[in-house]
DOROKOL-249584 format. One line per 5 residues: their letters; for each residue x, y, z of C-alpha. Coordinates in steps of 0.2 Angstrom, whole numbers. Layout:
// DOROKOL-249584
a = X/Y/Z  ... $
This chain:
// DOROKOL-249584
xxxxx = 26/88/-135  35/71/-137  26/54/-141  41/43/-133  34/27/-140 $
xxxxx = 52/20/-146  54/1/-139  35/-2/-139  37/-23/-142  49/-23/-130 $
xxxxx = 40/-15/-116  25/-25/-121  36/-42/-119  41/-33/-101  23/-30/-97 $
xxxxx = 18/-49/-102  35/-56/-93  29/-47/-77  10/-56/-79  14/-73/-83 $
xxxxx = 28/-72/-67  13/-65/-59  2/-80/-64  14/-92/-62  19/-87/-43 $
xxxxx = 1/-87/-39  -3/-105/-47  15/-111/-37  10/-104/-22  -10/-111/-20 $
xxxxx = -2/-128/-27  11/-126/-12  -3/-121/1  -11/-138/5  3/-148/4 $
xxxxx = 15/-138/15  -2/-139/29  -1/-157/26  18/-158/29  21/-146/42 $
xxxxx = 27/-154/57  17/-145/74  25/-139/87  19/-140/105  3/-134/110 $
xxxxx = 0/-128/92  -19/-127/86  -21/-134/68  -27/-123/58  -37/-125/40 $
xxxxx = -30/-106/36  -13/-99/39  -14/-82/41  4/-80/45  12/-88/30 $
xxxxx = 18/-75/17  7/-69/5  3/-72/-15  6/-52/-18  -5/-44/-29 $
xxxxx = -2/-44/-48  -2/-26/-46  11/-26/-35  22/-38/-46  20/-28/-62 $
xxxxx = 24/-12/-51  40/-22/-44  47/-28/-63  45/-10/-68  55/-1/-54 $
xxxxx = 68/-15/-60  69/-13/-78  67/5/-77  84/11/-82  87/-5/-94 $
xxxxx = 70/-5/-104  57/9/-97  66/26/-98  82/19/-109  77/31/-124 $
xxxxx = 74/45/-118  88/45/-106  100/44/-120  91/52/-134  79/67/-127 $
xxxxx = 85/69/-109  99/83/-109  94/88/-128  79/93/-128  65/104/-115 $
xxxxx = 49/96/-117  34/103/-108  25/84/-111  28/67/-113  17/53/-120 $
xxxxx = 27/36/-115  23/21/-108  15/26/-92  0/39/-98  -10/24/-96 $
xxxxx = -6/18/-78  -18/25/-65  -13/38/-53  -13/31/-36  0/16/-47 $
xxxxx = 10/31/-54  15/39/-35  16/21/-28  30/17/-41  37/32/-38 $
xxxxx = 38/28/-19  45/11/-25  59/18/-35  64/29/-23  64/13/-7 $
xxxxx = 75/4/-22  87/21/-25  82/16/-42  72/34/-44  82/43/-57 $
xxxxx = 80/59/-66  73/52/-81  61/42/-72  53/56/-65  55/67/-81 $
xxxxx = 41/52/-88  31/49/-71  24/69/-69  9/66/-79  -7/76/-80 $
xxxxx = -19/64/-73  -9/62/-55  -19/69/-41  -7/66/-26  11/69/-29 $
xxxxx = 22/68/-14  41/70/-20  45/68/-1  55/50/-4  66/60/-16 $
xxxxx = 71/78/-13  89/77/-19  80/76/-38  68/88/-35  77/103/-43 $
xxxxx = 70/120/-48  68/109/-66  56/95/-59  46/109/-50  43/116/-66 $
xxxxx = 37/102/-74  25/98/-61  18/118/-61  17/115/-82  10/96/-80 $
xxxxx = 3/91/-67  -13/105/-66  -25/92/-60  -15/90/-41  -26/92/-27 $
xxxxx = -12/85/-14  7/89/-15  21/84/-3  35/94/-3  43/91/14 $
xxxxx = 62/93/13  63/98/-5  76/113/0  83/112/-18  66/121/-25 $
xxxxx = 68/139/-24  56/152/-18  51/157/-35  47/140/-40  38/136/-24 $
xxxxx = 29/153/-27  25/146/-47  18/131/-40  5/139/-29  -2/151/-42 $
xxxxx = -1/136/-55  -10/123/-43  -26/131/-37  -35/115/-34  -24/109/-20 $
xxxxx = -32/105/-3  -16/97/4  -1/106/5  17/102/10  30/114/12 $
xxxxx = 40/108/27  60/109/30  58/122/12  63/137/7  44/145/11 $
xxxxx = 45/162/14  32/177/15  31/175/-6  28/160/-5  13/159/10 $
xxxxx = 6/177/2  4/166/-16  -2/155/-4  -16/162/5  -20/174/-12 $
xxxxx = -23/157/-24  -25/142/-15  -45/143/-10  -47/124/-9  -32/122/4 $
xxxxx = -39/110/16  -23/106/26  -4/116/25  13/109/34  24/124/37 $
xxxxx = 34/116/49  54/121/51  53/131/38  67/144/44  63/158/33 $
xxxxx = 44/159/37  41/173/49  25/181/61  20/193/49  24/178/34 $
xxxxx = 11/168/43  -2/183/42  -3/180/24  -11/164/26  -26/173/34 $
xxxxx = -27/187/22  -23/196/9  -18/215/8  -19/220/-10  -36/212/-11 $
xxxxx = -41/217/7  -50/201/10  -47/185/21  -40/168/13  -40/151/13 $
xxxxx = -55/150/20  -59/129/19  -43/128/29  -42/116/44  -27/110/49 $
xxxxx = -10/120/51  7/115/54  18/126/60  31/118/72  47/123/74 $
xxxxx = 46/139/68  59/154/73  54/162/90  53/182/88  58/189/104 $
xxxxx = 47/205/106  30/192/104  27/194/86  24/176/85  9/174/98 $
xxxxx = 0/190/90  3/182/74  -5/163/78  -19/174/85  -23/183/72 $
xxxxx = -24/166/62  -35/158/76  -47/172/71  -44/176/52  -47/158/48 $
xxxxx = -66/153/52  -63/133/49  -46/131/59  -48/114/69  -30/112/73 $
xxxxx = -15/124/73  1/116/79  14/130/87  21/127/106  13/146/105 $
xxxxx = -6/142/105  -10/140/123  -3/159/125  -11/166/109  -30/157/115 $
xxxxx = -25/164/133  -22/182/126  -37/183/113  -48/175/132  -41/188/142 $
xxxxx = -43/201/126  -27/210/126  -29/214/111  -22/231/109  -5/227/116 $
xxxxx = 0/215/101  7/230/91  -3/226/75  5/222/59  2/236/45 $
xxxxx = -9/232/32  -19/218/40  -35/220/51  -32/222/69  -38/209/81 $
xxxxx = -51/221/87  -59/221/69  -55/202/69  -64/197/85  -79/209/79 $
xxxxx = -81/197/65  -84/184/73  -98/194/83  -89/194/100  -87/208/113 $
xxxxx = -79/214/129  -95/211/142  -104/205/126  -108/190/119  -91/178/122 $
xxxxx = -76/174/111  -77/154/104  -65/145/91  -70/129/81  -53/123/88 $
xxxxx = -56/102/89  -37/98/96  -27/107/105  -8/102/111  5/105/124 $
xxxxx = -8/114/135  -1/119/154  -14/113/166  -15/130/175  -21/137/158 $
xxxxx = -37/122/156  -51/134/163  -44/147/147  -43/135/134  -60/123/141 $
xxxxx = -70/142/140  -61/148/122  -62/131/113  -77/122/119  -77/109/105 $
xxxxx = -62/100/108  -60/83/104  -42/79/106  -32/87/118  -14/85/128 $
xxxxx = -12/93/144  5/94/154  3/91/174  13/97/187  17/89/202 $
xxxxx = 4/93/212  -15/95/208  -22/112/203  -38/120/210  -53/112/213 $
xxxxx = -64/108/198  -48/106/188  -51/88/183  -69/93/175  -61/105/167 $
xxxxx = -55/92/156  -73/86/151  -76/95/134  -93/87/129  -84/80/113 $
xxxxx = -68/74/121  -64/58/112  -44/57/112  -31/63/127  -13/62/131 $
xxxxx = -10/67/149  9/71/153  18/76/172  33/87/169  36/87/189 $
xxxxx = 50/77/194  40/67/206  23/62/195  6/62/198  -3/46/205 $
xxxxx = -12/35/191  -26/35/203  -29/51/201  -36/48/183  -48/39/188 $
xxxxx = -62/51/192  -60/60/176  -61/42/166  -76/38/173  -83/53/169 $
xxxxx = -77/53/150  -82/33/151  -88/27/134  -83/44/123  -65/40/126 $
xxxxx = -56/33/111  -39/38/114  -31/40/131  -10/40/133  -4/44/153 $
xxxxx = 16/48/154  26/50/169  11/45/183  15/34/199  7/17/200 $
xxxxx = 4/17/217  -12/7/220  -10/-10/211  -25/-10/205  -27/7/198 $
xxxxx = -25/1/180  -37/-12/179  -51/0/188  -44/14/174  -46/1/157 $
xxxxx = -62/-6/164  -68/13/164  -65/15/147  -75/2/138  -74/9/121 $
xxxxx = -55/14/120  -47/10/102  -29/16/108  -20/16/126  -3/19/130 $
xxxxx = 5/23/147  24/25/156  20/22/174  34/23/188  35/15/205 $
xxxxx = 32/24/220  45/29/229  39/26/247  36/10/248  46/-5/259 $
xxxxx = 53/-19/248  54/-32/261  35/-32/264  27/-50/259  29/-55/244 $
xxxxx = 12/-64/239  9/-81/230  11/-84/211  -6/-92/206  -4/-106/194 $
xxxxx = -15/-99/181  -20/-79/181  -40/-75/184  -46/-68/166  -61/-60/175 $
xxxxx = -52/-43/182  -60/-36/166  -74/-42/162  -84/-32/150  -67/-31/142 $
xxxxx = -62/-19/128  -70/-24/114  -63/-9/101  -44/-11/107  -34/-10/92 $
xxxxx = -15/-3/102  -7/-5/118  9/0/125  14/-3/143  31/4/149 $
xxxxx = 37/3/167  52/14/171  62/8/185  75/21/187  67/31/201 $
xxxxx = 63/14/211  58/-3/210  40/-11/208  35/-23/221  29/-42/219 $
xxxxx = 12/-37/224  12/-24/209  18/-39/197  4/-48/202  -7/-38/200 $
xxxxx = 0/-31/181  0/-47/174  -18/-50/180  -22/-37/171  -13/-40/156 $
xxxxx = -22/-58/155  -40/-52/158  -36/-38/144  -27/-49/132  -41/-61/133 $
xxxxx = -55/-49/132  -48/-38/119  -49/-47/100  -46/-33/89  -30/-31/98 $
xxxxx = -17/-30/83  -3/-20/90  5/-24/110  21/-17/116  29/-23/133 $
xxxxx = 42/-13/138  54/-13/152  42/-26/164  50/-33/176  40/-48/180 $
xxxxx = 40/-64/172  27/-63/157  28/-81/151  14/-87/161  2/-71/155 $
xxxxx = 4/-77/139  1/-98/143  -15/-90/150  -19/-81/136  -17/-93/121 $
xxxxx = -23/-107/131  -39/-97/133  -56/-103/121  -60/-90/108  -43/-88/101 $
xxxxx = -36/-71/108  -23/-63/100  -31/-69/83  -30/-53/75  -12/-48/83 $
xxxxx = 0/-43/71  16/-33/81  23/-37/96  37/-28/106  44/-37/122 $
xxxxx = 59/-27/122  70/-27/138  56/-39/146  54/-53/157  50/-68/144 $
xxxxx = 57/-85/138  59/-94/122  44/-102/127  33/-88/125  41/-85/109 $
xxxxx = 36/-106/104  18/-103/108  15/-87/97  25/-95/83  11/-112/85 $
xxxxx = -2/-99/85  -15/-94/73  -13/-76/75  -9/-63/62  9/-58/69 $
xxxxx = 21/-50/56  34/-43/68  42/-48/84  56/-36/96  64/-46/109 $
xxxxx = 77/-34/110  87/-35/124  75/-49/133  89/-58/146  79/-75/143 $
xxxxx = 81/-75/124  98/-81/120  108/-82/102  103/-100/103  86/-96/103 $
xxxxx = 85/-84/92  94/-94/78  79/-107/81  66/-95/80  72/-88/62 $
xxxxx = 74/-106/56  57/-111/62  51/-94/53  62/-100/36  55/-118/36 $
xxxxx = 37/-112/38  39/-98/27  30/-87/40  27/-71/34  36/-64/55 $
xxxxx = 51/-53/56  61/-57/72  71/-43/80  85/-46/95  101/-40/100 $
């Protein structure tokens, strides 16, 4: 062991530099604060505000002090022992300036030194210290060599979450070290390393707490690797039993079906699995349902499923086979009835339609009593129609928190308002909707109303936190009636929807500027709490672009991207406007 205290008065001036900048920038900016409100000219139709929550911030003095050590790192912090102790010495630990910063400070200036490429060996060398509890060396896997792993297995005892994603440098006996010498994790991240059956065996064997473990693209983990993680053959006993969540994407196909035997016997080995991500899963839940069990050629030296699925006290003609499975992904919709009778406590699920609809009964099929979060997608060429949908939302109606549709046919104008105005308590929607392709585009074209009718949802979506609307136009083109009745909607939901802090418009067609004079025009302040907006390839002015910047709302990015309205011109306005009321807004546009 090592007490590195050398240069202790000058890191002591470095630390009071870093407060009195701190104080002084705080003291600057309040002073600032009333008499820019004062001198700030207003642009039209602004609403004068007592509060600017756009402007930029005061940051934290935390986050000052954090910012003057990534700068001086090299030149005052880890200056010693770079040039005296570094290369010379192999010291197990380090007293130095930074035994005394709080964890969660310690991985956040880690994250800021590797943002700045100001992360060096050295740095990390005096940053692995026994009282960190999350570690994620993700930012910086070029330095994490077989050495730094070391010194996180010898220091760093106390982890109970470690990010390894893309750390190929470590090697397996190193990753194998840090599993036996970390048995407190709960949070495990292995993905894009050099995990093999070694490593998983150490794994499963000494990680109990494991609550969560990413194995994803990991090229050297195998069927029978993954078997490890469910149970261990020189102790003849099942492990990891607290885990919940397992990543596996990406992994090597085995041709002769070692890989769907294998996510099966996980599904059953593992009594608190919610969520096990392989494009495998629907087959395995299909085969342990349809209990062909014994044509899995079992692996040797772990349980077959038959003693498996006794376990769990299931039976041919017996009491039935269930998981505690809460999501399920990338689920085929002739195979629903499988997974709606093997999984009945799902709360997040995404489904893959085909062109036409299945047998009858398949849309209930999608009502799990706990169903909270979907993601419908149409791999047919042609789509489904977005009407449709509708029966099943009405059924879901309030438990719906999360619904995302891709691919479906806007057919019926109206269908998306009647589809929102279903799901009252929704937090996140997103949808890609086509036009239909049978439709005659020299029909009337109705009249524009002055100002759009805010009632088409009236109730509203109190909870809405994201929305993204895209409209693909490459398989058709969406009529004027359609417009109209879009932008209705989008005015009725903007209006009604005051948690609303993230929007994306893409690719609409229709002229947006006078949704959004409805909207900020409206009482109650919508889009108050609205913090990104995305109107790439969109139908919008610079004058939508003057009113959001005379708003009070929250924005903190813009994309106008490709907007034909929005001109060089306009955008070097918009980023002096920005620069002379030192808004807190970052413009994108091209």
């Amino acid at each position: 062991m090592i007490f590195f205290l050398a240069k202790a008065e000058t890191h002591r001036i470095a630390i009071d530099t870093a407060s009195s900048a701190a104080r002084e920038t705080v003291t600057t900016a309040t002073d600032r604060k009333a008499k820019d409100a004062a001198d700030q000219p207003r642009l039209p139709g602004s609403r004068r505000s007592s509060q600017m929550p756009r402007r930029k911030e005061v940051p934290a003095l935390s986050s000052l002090c954090l910012q003057s050590l990534a700068q001086h790192m090299q030149s005052i912090w880890v200056k010693d022992y770079s040039e005296n102790y570094l290369d010379e010495y192999q010291f197990r630990f380090v007293m130095g300036p930074f035994n005394d910063l709080a964890g969660s400070l310690v991985q956040d200036l880690i994250r800021l030194l590797a943002e700045s490429r100001r992360l060096t060996r050295a740095a990390l060398h005096l940053l692995l210290l026994p009282h960190l509890r999350e570690l994620s060396l993700q930012p910086c896997p070029s330095l994490t060599s077989n050495a730094i792993g070391q010194l996180v297995t010898l220091r760093c005892k106390n982890l109970s979450s470690l990010d390894l994603h893309g750390c190929s440098r470590l090697s397996v006996d190193v990753l194998v070290d840090l599993a036996e010498g970390l048995p407190q994790l709960s949070r495990l991240g292995l993905a894009e390393t050099q995990a093999n059956v070694q490593v998983l065996s150490a794994v499963g064997s000494c990680c109990q707490r494991l609550q969560e473990l990413d194995v994803s693209h990991c090229k050297k983990v195998s069927p029978r690797a993954l078997r490890y993680l469910g149970y261990d053959p020189l102790a003849q006993s099942l492990c990891c039993p607290m885990l919940r969540i397992l990543l596996a994407r990406g992994l090597e196909p085995s041709g002769d079906g070692g890989m769907v035997a294998a996510l099966a016997f996980l599904l059953l080995a593992l009594p608190r699995l919610e969520f096990l991500a392989h494009s495998a899963v629907p087959d395995a839940l299909h085969l342990l349902h349809g209990w062909q069990l014994h044509s899995t050629g079992d692996a040797e030296g772990f349980p077959s499923l038959e003693e498996l699925t006794q376990g769990r006290g299931a039976a041919p003609g017996g009491p039935q086979l269930t998981l505690p499975l809460r999501r399920v992904e990338e689920v085929e919709e002739p195979a629903l009835a499988t997974i709606h009778a093997i999984c009945p406590q799902v709360e997040e699920a995404g489904v893959w339609l085909g062109d036409n609809p299945g047998p009858a009964g398949g849309w209930e099929l999608l009502c799990w009593g706990h169903l909270a979060r979907l993601t419908l997608g149409c791999a047919g060429r042609e789509g489904r129609v977005l009407a449709e949908v509708l029966p099943l939302a009405q059924s879901l109606g309030p438990r719906l928190q999360t619904l995302a549709l891709h691919g479906f046919c806007c057919r019926d104008e109206l269908s998306l308002a009647a589809l929102l105005a279903s799901c009252p308590n929704l937090q996140a929607f997103s949808t890609e909707l086509h036009p239909p392709t049978d439709t005659d585009p020299d029909g009337e074209i109705p009249d524009e109303p002055s100002r759009w009718d805010t009632n088409l949802l009236p109730r509203g979506l109190p909870q809405l936190q994201s929305f993204s609307l895209t409209l693909v136009s490459t398989t058709g083109t969406f009529l004027a009636r359609h417009g109209l009745a879009l932008r209705a909607t989008l005015a009725s939901l903007l209006c009604h929807a005051p948690r609303l802090r993230t929007l994306r418009l893409l690719s609409v067609p229709f002229p947006l500027d006078s949704v959004f004079e409805t909207v900020l025009a409206a009482p109650g302040s919508p889009l108050l709490e609205l913090q990104e907006l995305s109107l790439a390839e969109s139908w919008v002015s610079s004058r939508t672009v003057w009113l959001l910047l005379a708003s009070d709302s929250c924005l903190r990015r813009l994309d106008l991207s490709h907007c034909r309205d929005i001109h060089r011109r306009d955008y070097d306005s918009f980023l002096q406007a920005v620069r002379k009321q030192r808004l807190d807004l970052d413009i994108t546009w091209e």
